[in-house]
C-alpha positions as CSV (number, residue, x, y, z in Angstrom):
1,X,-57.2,-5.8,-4.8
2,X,-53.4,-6.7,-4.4
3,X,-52.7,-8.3,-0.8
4,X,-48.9,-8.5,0.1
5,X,-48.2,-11.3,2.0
6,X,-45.2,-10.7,4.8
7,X,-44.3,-14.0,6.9
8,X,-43.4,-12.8,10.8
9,X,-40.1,-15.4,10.1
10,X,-39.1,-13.0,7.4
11,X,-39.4,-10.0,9.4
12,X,-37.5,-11.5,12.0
13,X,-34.8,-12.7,9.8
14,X,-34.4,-9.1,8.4
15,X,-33.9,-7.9,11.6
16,X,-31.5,-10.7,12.7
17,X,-29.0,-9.5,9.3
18,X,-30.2,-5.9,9.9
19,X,-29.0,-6.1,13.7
20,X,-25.8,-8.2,12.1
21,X,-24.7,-5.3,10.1
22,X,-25.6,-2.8,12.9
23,X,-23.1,-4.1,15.2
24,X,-20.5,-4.8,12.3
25,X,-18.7,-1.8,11.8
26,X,-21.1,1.3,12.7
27,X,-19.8,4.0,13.3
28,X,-22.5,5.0,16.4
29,X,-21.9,1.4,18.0
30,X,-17.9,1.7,17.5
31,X,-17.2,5.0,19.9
32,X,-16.4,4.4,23.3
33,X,-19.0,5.3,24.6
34,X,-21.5,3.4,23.3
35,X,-21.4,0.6,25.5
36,X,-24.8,0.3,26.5
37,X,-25.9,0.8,23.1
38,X,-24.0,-2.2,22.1
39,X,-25.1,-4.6,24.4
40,X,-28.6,-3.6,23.8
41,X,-28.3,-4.5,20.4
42,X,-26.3,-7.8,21.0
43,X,-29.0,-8.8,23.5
44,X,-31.4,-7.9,21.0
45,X,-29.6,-9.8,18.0
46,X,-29.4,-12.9,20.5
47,X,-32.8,-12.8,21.5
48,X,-34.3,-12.3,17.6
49,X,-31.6,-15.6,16.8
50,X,-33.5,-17.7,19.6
51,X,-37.0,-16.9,18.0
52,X,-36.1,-17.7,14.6
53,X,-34.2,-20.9,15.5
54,X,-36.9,-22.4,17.4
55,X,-39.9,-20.9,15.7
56,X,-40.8,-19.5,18.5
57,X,-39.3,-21.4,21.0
58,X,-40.9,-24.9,19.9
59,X,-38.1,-26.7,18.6
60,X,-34.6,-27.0,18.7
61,X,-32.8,-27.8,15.4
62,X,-29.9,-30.1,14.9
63,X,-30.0,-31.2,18.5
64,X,-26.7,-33.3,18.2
65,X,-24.5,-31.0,16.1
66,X,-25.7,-27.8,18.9
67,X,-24.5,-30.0,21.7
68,X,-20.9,-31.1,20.2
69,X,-20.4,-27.4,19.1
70,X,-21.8,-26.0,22.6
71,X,-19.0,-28.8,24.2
72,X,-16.2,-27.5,22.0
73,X,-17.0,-23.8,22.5
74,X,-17.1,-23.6,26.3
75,X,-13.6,-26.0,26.4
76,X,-12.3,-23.6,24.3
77,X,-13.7,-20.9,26.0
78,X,-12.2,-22.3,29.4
79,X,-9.1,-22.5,28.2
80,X,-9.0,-19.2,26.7
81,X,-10.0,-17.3,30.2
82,X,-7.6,-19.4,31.7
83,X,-5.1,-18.1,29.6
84,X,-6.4,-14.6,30.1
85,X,-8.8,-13.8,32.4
86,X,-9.4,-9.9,32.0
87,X,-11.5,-9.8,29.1
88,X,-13.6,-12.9,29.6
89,X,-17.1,-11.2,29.6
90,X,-16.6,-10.0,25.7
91,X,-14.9,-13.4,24.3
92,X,-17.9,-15.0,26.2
93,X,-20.6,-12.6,24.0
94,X,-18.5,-13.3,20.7
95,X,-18.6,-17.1,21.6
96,X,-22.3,-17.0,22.4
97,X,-23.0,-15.0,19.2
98,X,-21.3,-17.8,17.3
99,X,-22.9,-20.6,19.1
100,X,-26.4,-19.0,17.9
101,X,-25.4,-17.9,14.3
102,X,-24.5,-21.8,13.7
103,X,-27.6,-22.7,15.1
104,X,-28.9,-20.5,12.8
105,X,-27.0,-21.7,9.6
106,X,-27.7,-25.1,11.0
107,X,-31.5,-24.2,10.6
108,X,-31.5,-22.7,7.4
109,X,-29.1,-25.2,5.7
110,X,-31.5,-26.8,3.0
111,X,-32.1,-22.7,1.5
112,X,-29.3,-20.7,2.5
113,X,-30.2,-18.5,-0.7
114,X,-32.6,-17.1,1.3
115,X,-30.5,-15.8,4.1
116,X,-27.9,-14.9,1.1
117,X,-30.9,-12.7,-1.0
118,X,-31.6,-10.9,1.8
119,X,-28.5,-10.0,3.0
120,X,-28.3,-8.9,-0.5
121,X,-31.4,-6.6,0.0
122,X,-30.4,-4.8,2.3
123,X,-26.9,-3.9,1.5
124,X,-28.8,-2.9,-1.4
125,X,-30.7,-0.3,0.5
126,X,-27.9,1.0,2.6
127,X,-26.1,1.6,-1.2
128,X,-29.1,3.4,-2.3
129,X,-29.7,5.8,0.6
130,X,-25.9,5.9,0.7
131,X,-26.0,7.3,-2.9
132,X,-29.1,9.9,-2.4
133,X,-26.7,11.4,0.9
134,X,-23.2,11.4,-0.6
135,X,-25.2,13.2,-3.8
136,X,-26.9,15.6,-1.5
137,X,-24.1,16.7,0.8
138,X,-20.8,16.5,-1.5
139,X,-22.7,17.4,-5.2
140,X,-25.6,19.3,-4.5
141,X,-24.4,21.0,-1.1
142,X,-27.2,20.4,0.2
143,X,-27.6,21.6,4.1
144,X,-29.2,18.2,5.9
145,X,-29.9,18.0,9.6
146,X,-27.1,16.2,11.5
147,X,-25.7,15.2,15.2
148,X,-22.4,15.0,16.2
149,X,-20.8,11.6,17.4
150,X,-18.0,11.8,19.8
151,X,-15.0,9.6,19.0
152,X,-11.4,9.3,20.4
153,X,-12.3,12.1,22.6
154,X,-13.1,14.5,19.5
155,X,-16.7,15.7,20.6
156,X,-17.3,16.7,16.2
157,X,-15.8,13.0,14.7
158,X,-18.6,12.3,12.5
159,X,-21.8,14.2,11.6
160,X,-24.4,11.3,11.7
161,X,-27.3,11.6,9.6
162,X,-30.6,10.1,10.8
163,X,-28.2,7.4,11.9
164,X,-28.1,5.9,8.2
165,X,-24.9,8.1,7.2
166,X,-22.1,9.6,8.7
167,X,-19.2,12.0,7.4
168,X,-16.1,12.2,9.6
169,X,-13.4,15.3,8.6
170,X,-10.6,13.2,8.5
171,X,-11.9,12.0,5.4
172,X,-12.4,14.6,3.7
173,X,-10.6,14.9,0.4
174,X,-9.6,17.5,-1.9
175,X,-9.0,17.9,-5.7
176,X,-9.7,14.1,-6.4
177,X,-11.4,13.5,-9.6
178,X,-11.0,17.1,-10.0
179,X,-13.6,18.2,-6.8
180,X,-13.6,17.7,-3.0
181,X,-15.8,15.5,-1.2
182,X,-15.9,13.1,2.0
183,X,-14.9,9.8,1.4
184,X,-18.0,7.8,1.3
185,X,-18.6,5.9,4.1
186,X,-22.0,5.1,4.6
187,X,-23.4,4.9,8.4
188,X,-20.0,2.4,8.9
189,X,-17.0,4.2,11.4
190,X,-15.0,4.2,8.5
191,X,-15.0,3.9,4.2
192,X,-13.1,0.2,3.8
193,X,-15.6,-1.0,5.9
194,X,-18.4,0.2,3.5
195,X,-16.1,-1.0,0.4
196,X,-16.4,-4.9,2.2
197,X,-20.2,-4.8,1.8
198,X,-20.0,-3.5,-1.7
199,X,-17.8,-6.0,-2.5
200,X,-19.9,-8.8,-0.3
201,X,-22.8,-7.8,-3.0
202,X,-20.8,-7.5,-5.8
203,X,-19.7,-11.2,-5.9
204,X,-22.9,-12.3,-4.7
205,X,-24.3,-10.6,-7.4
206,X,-21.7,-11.9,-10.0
207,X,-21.7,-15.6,-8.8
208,X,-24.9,-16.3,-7.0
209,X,-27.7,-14.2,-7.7
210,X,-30.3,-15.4,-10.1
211,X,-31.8,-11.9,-11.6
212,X,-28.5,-10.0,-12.9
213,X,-29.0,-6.0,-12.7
214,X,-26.9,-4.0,-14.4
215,X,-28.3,-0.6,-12.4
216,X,-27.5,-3.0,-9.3
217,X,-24.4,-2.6,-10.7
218,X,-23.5,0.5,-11.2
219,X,-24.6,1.7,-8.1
220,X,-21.8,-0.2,-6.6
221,X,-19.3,0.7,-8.7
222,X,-20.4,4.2,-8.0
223,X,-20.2,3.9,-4.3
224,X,-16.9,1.9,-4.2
225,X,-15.2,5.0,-6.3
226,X,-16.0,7.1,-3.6
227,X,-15.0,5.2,-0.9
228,X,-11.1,5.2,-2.1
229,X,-10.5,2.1,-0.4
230,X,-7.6,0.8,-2.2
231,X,-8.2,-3.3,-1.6
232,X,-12.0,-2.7,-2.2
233,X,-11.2,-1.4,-5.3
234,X,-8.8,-3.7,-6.8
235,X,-11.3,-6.4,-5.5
236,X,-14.4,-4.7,-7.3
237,X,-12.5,-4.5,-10.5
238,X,-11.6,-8.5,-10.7
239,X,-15.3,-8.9,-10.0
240,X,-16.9,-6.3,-11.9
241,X,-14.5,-7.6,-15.2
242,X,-15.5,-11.0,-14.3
243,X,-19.5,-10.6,-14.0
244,X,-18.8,-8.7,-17.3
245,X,-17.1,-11.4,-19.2
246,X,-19.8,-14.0,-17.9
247,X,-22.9,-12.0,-18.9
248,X,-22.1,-11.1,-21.8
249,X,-23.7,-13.5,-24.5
250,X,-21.0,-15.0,-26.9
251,X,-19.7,-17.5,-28.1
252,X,-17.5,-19.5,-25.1
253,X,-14.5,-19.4,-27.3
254,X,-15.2,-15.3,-27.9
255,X,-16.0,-14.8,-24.2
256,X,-12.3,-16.2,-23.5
257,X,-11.0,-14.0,-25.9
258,X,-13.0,-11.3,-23.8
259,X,-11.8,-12.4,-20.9
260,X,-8.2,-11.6,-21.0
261,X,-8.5,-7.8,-21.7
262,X,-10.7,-7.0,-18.9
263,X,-8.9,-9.3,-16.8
264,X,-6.3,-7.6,-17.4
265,X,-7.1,-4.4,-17.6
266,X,-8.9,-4.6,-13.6
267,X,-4.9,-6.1,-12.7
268,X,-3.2,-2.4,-14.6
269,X,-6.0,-0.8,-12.9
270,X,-5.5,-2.6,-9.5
271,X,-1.8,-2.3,-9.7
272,X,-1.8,2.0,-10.5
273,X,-3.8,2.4,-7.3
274,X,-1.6,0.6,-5.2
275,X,1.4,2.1,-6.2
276,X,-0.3,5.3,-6.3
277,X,-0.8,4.5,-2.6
278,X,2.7,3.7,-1.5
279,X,3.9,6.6,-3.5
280,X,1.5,8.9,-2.0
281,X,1.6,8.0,1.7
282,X,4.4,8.3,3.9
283,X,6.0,5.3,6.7
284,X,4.7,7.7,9.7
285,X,0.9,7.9,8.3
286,X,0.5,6.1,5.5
287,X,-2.2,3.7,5.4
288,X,-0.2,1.0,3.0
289,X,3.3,1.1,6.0
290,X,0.1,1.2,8.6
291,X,-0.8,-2.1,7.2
292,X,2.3,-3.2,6.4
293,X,3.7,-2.7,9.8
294,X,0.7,-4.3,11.3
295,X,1.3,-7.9,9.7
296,X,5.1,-8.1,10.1
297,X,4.6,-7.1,14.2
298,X,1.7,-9.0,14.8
299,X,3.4,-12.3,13.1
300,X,6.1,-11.8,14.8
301,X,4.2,-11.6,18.0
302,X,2.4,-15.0,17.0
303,X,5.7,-16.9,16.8
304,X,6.4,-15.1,20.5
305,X,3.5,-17.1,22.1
306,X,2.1,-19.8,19.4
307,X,0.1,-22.0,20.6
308,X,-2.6,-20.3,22.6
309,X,-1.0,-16.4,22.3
310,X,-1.6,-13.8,24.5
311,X,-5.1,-13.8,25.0
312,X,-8.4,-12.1,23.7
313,X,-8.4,-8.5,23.5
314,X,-4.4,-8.6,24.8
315,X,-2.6,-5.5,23.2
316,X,-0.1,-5.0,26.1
317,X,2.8,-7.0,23.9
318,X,1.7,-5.2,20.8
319,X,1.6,-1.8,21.8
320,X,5.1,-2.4,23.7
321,X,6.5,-2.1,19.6
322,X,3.6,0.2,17.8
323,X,1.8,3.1,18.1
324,X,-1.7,2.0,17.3
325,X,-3.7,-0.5,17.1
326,X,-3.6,-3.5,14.9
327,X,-6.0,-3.3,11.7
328,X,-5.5,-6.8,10.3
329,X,-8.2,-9.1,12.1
330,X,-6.8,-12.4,11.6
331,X,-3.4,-10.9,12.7
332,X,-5.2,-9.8,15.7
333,X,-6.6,-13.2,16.3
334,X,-3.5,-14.9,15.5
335,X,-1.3,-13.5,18.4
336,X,-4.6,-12.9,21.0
337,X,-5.5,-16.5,20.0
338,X,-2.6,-18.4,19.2
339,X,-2.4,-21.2,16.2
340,X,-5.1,-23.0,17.9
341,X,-7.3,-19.8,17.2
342,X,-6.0,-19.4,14.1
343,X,-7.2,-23.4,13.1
344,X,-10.7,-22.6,15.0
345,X,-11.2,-20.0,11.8
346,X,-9.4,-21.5,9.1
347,X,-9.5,-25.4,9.2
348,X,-13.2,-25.1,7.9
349,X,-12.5,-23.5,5.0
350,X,-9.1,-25.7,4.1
351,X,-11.6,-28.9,5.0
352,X,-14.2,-27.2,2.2
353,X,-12.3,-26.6,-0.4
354,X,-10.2,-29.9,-0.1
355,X,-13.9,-31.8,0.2
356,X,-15.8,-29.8,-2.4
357,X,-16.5,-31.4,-6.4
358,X,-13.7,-29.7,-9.0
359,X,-16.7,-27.9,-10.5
360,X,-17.6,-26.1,-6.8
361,X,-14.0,-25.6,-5.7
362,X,-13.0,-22.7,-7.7
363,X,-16.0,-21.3,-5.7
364,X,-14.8,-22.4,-2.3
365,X,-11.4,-20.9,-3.3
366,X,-12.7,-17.6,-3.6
367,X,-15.2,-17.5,-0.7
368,X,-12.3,-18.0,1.2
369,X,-10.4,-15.8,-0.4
370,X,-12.3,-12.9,-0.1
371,X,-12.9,-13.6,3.8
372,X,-9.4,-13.3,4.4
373,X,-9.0,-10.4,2.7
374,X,-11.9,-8.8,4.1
375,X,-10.8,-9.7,7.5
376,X,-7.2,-8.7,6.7
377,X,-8.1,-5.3,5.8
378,X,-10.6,-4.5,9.3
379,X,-10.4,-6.2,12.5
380,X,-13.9,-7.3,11.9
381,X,-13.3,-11.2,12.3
382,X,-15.8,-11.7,15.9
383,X,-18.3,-9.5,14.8
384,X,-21.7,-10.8,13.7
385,X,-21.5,-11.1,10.0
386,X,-18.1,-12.4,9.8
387,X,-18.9,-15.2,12.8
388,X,-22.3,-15.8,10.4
389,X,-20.0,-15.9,7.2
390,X,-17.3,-18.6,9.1
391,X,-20.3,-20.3,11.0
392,X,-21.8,-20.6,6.9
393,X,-18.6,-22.9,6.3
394,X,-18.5,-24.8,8.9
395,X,-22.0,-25.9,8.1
396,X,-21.1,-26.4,4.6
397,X,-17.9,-28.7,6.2
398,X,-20.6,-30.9,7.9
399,X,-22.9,-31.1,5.3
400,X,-20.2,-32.4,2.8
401,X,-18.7,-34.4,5.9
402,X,-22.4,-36.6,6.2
403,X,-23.1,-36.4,2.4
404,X,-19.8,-39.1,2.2
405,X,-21.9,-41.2,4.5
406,X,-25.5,-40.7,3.4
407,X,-26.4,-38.8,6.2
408,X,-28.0,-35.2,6.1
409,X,-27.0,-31.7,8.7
410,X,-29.0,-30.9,11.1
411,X,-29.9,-34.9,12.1
């Protein structure tokens, strides 16, 4: 008889990324009022982080490295309230998330594949019963039990699903590809939310993961059609034309010759959609002058108050000179947080790439890369997986900081 072995400290870090994607960018946890719901779940996410950490509360890892990090997070954190009191309570849950997560890269430094594999898995899932939904509902017309979610005050925003997908009317497009359809979205508040975790699996699928899959594959290219996000897309074509060229088996002097075809076939491909985009949208509405507008504002407003900026969660300045809110997260950041919050997220990754071996920096270059396009694209920068992704590098910057003197993390 077959016995299936299942470790409680893999069940608990499923939960910890399940949790982790939960509370980055649903679209039941984003409406106003879910507020209970959300702190539930953070509580929860904390609470799973301590257990896993400790092993049960036995032992603490990286004892000295916590400390230094816990003394540099609450002077910052001081400052920062200082600075602006009003929304001290949710800086100090995004700094206490943070504090945890690194404990939690801390811990799993010597196998971060693991953490990695089962992120992995589970974006995996969500793609899959993303796919059997969007099929259903949009192909088959299927009529599928569903709840409405209130959001900015419209009691019918989204139809939620079981609370594992979610169509919203806005969304909804005609004539595209020749039929109508919602924009897929997944259980996420919105589709370029949906289009970052394709894309988070895509390249960890191209670069990283040991067993290639082209069905893996299609399904995300499938799913990342449908979303229409227009930066997920010209991001999944460089990756899709790159996992391409470096699975296919040839010669290496036949695989360059591959190479610059599909290369440049994903930058035609990339470039049609976004001038299709400006074309098609307008400066009132468009997404693209959206965008657009958000950067050259919210720079403007970082050179206003540089150093320490306006403080967290302060819109007053930015909604003085636009109509909405800012979608760019590390704009956001950048005049809440000032240059010195701008360094807190971005000196790790400089100190990475300028540390890493030639043959890992290309690597570095683009793990960076795509976290600040991710983060450019959806204010997502202090939510769970983005804090795990830049808590990630700073271990990596302390890991290659002691390999130079002998030393290991975590002692």
């Amino acid at each position: 008889m077959l016995k299936i072995k299942i470790k409680m400290k893999d069940i608990i870090e499923y939960f910890i990324i399940i949790f982790m994607i939960i509370l980055t960018g649903s679209a039941r946890v984003s409406t106003a009022d879910s507020g209970a719901l959300f702190h539930s779940l953070s509580l929860i996410l904390i609470i799973l982080l301590a257990l896993d950490i400790t092993e049960g509360f036995k032992k603490i890892p990286g004892k000295t490295i916590l400390t230094l990090a816990g003394i540099i997070i609450i002077a910052y954190y001081l400052i920062s309230i200082v600075n602006y009191f009003e929304t001290w309570k949710g800086l100090f849950l995004r700094f206490f998330w943070f504090f945890f997560i690194f404990a939690f890269t801390i811990k799993h430094h010597d196998n971060p594949r693991k953490i990695w594999d089962k992120l992995y898995n589970l974006i995996f899932i969500i793609t899959l019963i993303a796919i059997a939904f969007f099929v259903a509902i949009n192909f088959l017309n299927i009529q599928l039990p569903f709840e409405y979610i209130e959001h900015e005050n419209i009691k019918t925003y989204y139809r939620s699903f079981l609370n594992v997908f979610c169509t919203a009317d806005r969304y909804h497009r005609t004539n595209v590809f020749g039929f109508s359809f919602y924009r897929l979205q997944s259980f996420f508040w919105e589709p370029g939310i949906f289009a970052i975790y394709l894309n988070i699996a895509l390249a960890y699928l191209t670069f990283y993961r040991a067993k290639k899959n082209i069905i893996h594959l299609l399904c995300y290219i499938f799913c990342m059609i449908f979303t229409l996000s227009t930066t997920g897309i010209i991001i999944a074509g460089f990756l899709v034309a790159i996992y391409i060229i470096t699975n296919f088996k040839v010669a290496k002097k036949q695989r360059m010759l591959l190479a610059l075809p599909l290369l440049l076939t994903a930058s035609i491909v990339g470039s049609v959609i976004w001038i299709e985009k400006m074309t098609r949208t307008n400066v009132e509405n468009g997404s693209y002058y959206i965008r657009l507008n958000d950067f050259i504002i919210g720079a403007s407003l970082i050179l206003e108050k540089p150093l320490l900026g306006f403080g967290y969660k302060c819109y007053d300045r930015f909604l003085m000179v636009s109509e909405q809110g800012n979608s760019n997260g590390i704009i956001i950041w950048g005049f809440t947080m000032g240059l010195v919050g701008l360094a807190f997220i971005l000196v790790p990754f400089i100190y990475v790439i300028c540390a890493s071996s030639r043959k890992n920096r290309k690597m570095e270059i683009l793990y960076f890369a795509l976290y600040v396009l991710f983060n450019m694209t959806e204010p997502l920068l202090m939510s769970p997986l983005m804090l795990f992704f830049l808590a990630f590098e700073y271990c990596k910057a302390i890991q290659l900081n002691r390999s130079r003197r002998g030393l290991f993390a975590g002692r």
